[in-house]
N, CA, C and O atoms as a Tinker XYZ file with bonds, in Angstrom:
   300  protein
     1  N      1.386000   19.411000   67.717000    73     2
     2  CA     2.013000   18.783000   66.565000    64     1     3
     3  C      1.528000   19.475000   65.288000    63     2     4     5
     4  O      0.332000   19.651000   65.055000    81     3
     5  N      2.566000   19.878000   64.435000    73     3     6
     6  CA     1.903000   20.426000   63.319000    64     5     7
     7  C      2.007000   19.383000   62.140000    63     6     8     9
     8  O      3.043000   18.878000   61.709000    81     7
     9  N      0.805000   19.182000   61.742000    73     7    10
    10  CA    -0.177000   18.767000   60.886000    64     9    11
    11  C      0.502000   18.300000   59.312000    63    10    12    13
    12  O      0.394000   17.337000   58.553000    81    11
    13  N      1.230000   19.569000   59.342000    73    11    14
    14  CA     2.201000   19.953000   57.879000    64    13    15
    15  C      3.350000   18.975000   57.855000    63    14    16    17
    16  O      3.657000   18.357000   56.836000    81    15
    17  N      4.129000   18.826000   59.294000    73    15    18
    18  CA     5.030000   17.698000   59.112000    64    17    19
    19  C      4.576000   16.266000   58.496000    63    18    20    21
    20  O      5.387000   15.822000   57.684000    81    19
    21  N      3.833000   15.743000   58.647000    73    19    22
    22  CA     3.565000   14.773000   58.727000    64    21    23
    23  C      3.508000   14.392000   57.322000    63    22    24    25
    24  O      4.029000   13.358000   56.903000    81    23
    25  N      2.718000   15.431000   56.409000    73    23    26
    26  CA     2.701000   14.976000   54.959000    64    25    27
    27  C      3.771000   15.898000   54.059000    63    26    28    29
    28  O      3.864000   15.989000   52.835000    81    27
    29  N      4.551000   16.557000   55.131000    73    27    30
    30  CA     5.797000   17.050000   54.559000    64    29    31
    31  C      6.995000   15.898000   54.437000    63    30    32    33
    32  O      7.970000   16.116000   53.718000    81    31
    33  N      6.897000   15.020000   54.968000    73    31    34
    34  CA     7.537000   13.916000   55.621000    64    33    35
    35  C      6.997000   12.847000   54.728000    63    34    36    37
    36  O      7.934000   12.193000   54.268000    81    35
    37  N      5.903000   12.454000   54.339000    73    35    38
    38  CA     5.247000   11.755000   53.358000    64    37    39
    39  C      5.366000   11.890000   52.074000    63    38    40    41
    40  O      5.211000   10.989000   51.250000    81    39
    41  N      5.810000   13.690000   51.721000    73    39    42
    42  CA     5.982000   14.232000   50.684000    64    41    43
    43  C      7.356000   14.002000   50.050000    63    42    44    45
    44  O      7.523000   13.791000   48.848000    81    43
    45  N      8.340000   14.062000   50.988000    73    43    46
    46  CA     9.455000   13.840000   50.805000    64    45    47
    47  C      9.721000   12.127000   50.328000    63    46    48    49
    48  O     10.220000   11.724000   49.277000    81    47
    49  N      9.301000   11.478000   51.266000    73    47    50
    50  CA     9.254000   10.000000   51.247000    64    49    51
    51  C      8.816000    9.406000   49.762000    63    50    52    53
    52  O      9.509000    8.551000   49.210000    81    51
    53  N      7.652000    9.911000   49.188000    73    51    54
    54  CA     7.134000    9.575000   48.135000    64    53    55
    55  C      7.831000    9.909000   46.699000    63    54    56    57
    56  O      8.004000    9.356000   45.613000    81    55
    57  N      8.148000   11.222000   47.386000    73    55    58
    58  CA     9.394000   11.613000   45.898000    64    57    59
    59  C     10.585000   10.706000   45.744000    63    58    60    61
    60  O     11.135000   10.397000   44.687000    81    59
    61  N     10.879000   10.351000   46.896000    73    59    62
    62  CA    12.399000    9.770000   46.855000    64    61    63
    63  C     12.218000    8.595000   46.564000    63    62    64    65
    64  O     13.287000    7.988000   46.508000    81    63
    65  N     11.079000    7.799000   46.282000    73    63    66
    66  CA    10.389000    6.720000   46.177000    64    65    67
    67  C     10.241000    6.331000   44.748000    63    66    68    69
    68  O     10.603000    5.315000   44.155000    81    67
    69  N      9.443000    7.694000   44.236000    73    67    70
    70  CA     9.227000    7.863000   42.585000    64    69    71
    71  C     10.412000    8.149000   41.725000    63    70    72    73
    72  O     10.394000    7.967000   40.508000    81    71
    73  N     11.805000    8.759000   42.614000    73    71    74
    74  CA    12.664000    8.945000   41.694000    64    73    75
    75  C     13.256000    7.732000   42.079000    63    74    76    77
    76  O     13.900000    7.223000   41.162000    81    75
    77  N     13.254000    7.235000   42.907000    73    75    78
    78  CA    14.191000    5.575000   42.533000    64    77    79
    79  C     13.683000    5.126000   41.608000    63    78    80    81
    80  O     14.326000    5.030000   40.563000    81    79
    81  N     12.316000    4.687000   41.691000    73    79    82
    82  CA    11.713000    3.827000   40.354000    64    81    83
    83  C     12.179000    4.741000   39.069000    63    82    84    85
    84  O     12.671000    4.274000   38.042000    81    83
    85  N     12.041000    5.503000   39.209000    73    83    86
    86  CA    12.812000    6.372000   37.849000    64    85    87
    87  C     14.297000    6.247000   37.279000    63    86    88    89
    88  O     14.741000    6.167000   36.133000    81    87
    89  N     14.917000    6.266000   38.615000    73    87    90
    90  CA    16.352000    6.072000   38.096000    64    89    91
    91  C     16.285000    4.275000   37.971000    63    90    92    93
    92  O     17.199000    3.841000   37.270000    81    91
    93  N     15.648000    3.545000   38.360000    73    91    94
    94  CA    16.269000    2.025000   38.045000    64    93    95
    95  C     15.290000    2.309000   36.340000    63    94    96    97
    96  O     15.866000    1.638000   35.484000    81    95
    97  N     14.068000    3.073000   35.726000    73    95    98
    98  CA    13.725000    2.609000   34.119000    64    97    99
    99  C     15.030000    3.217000   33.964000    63    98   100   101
   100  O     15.871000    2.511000   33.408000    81    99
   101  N     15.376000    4.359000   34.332000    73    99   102
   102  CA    16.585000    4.849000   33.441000    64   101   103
   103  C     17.798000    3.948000   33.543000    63   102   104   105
   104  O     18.197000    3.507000   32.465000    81   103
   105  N     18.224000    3.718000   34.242000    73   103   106
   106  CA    19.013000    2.481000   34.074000    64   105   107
   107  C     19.202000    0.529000   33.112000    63   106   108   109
   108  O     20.064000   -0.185000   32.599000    81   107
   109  N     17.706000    0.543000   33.425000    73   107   110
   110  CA    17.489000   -0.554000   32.315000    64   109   111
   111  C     17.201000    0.199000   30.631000    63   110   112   113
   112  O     17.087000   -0.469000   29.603000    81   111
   113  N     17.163000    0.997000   30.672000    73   111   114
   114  CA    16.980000    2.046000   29.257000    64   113   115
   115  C     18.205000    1.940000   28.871000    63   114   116   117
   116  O     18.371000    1.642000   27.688000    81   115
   117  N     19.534000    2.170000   29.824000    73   115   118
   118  CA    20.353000    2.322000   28.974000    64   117   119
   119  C     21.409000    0.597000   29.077000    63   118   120   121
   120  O     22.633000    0.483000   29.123000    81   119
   121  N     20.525000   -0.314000   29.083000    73   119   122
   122  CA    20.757000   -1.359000   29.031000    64   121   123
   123  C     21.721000   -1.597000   29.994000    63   122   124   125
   124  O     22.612000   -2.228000   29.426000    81   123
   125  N     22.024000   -1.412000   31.219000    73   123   126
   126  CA    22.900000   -1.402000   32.240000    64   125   127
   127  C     22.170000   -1.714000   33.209000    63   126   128   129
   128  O     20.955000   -1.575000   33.353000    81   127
   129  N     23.372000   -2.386000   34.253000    73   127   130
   130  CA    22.083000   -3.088000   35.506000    64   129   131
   131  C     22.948000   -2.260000   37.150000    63   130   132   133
   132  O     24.109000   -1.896000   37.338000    81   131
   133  N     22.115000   -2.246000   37.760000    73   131   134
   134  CA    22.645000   -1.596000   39.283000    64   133   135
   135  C     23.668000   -1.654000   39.757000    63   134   136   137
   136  O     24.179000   -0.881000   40.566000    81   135
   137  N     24.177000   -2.820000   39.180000    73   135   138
   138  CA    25.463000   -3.563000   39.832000    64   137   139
   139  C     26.760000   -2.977000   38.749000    63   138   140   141
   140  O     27.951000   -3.285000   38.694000    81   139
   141  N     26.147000   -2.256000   38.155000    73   139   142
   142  CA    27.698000   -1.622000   37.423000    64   141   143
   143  C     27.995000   -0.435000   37.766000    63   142   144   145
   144  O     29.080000    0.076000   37.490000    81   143
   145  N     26.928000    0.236000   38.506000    73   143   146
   146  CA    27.696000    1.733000   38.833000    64   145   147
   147  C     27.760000    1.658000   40.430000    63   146   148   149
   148  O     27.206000    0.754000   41.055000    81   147
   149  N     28.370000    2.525000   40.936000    73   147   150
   150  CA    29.476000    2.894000   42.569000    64   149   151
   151  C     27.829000    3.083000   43.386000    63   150   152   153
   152  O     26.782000    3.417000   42.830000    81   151
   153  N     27.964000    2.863000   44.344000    73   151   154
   154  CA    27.068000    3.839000   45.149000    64   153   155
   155  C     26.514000    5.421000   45.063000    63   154   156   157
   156  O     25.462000    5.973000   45.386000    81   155
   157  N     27.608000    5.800000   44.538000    73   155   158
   158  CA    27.532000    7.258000   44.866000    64   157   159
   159  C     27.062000    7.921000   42.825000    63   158   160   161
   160  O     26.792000    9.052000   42.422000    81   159
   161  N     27.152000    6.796000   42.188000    73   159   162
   162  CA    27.217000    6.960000   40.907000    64   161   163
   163  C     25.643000    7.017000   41.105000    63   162   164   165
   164  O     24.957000    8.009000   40.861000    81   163
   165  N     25.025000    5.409000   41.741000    73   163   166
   166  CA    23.333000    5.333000   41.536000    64   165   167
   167  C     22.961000    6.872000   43.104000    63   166   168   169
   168  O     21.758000    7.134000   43.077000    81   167
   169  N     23.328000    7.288000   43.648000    73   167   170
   170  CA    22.894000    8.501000   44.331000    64   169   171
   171  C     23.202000    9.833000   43.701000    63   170   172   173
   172  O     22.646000   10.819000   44.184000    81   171
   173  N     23.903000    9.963000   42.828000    73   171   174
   174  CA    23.607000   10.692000   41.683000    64   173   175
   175  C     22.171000   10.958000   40.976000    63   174   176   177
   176  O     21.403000   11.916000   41.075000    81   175
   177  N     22.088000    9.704000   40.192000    73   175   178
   178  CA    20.847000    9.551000   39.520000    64   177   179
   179  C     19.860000    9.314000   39.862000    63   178   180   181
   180  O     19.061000    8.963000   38.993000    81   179
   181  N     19.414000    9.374000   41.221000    73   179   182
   182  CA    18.437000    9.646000   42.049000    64   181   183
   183  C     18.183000   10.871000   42.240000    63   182   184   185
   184  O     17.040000   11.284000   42.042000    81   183
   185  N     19.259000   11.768000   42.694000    73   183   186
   186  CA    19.406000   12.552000   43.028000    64   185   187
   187  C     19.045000   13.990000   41.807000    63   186   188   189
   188  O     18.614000   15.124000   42.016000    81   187
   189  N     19.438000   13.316000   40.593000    73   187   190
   190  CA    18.596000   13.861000   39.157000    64   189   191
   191  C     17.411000   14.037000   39.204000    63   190   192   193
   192  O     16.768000   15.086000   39.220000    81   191
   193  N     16.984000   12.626000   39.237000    73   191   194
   194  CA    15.432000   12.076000   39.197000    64   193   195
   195  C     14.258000   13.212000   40.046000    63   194   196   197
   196  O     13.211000   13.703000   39.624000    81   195
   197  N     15.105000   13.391000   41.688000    73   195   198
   198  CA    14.263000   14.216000   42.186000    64   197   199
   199  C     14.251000   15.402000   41.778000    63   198   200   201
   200  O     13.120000   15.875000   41.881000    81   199
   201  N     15.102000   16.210000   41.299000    73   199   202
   202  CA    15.111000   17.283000   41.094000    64   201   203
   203  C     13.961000   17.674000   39.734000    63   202   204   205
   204  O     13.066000   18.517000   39.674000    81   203
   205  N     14.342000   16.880000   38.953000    73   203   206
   206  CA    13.324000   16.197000   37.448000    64   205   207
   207  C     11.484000   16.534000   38.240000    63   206   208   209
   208  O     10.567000   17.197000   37.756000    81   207
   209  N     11.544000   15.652000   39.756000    73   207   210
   210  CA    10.113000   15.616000   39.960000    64   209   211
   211  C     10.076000   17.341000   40.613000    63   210   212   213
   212  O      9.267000   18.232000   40.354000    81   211
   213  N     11.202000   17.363000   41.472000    73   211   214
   214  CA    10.693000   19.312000   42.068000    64   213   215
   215  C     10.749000   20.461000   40.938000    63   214   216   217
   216  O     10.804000   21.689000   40.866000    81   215
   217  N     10.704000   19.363000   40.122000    73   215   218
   218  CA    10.994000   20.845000   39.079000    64   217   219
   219  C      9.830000   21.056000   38.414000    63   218   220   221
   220  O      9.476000   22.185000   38.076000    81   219
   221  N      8.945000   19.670000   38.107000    73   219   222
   222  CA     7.828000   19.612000   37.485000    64   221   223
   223  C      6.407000   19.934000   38.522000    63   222   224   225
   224  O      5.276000   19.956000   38.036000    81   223
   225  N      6.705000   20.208000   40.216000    73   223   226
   226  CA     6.034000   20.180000   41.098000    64   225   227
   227  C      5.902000   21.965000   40.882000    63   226   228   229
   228  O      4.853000   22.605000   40.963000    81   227
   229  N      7.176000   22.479000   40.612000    73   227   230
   230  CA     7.159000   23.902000   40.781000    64   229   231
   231  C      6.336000   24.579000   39.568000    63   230   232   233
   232  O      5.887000   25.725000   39.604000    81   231
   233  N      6.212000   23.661000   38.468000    73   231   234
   234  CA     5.879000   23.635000   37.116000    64   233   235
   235  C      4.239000   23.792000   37.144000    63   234   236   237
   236  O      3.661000   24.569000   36.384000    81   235
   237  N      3.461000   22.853000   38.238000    73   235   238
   238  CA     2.217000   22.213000   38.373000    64   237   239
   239  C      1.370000   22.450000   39.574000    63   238   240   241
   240  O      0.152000   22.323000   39.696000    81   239
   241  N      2.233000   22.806000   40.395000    73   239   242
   242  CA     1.693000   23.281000   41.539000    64   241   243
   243  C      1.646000   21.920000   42.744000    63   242   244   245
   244  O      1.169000   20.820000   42.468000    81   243
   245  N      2.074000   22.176000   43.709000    73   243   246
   246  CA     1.964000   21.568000   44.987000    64   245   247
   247  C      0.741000   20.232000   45.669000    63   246   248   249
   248  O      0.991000   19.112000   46.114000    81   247
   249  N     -0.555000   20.937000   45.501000    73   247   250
   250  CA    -1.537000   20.230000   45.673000    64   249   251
   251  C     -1.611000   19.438000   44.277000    63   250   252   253
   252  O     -2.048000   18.323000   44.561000    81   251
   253  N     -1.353000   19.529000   42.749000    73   251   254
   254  CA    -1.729000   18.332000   42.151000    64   253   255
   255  C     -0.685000   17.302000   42.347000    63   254   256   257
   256  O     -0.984000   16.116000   42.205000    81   255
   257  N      0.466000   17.647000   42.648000    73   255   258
   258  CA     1.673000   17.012000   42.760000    64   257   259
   259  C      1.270000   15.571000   43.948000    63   258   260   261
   260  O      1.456000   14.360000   43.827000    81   259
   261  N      0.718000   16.319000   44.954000    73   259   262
   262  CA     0.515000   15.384000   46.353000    64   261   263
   263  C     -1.090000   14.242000   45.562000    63   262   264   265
   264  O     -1.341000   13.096000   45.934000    81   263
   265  N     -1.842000   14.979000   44.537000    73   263   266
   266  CA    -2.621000   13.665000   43.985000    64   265   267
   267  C     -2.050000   13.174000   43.471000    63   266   268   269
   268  O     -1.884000   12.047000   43.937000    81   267
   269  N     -1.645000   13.320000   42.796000    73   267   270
   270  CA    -0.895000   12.356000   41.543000    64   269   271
   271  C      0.006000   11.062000   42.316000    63   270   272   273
   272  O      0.004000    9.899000   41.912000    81   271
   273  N      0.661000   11.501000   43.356000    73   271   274
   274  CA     1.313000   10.520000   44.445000    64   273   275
   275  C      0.679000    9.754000   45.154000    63   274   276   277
   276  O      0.936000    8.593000   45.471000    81   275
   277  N     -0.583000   10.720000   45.543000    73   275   278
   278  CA    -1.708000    9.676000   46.421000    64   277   279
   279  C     -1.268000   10.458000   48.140000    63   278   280   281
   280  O     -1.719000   10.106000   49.230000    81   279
   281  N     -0.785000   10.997000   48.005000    73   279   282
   282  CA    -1.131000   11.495000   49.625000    64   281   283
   283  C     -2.319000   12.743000   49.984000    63   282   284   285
   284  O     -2.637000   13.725000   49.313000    81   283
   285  N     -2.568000   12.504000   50.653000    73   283   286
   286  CA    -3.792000   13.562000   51.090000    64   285   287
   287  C     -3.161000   14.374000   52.151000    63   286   288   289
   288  O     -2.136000   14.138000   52.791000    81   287
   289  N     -3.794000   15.157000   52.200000    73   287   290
   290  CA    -3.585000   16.248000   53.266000    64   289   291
   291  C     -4.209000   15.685000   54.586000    63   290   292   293
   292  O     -3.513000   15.579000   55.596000    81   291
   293  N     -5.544000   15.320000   54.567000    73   291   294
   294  CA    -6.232000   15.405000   55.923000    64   293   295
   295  C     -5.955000   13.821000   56.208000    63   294   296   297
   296  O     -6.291000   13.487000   57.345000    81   295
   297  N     -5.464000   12.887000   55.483000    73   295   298
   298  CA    -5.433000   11.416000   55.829000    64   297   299
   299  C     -4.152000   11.126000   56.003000    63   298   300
   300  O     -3.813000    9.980000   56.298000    81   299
């Protein structure tokens, strides 16, 4: 089993995690609530959100990215 999946898989999980909470402030920011945009409108702006976090990961580097989230490598 490689080792790498596991918090590649964690890595992924956590982003998609941090950009929801991101896209619902951005959503109450613009004084609008969940229930007014399509499905595919709020998977959009998720879909922002992450790119927002891989962009700042590519920006910062990999290993501070995984502290800042709280996942570890060896745990």
């Amino acid at each position: 089993m490689n080792p790498f999946s596991k918090v590649n898989s964690k890595f992924k999980q956590a982003i998609r995690e941090k950009a929801i909470k991101r896209a619902e402030t951005r959503i109450v920011l613009a004084k609008k609530k969940p229930q007014d945009f399509t499905g595919d409108e709020l998977e959009v702006i998720v879909q922002e959100e992450e790119s927002k976090i891989y962009s700042t990961i590519k920006e910062k580097g990999v290993l501070a990215v995984l502290a800042v989230l709280g996942i570890g490598i060896f745990g």
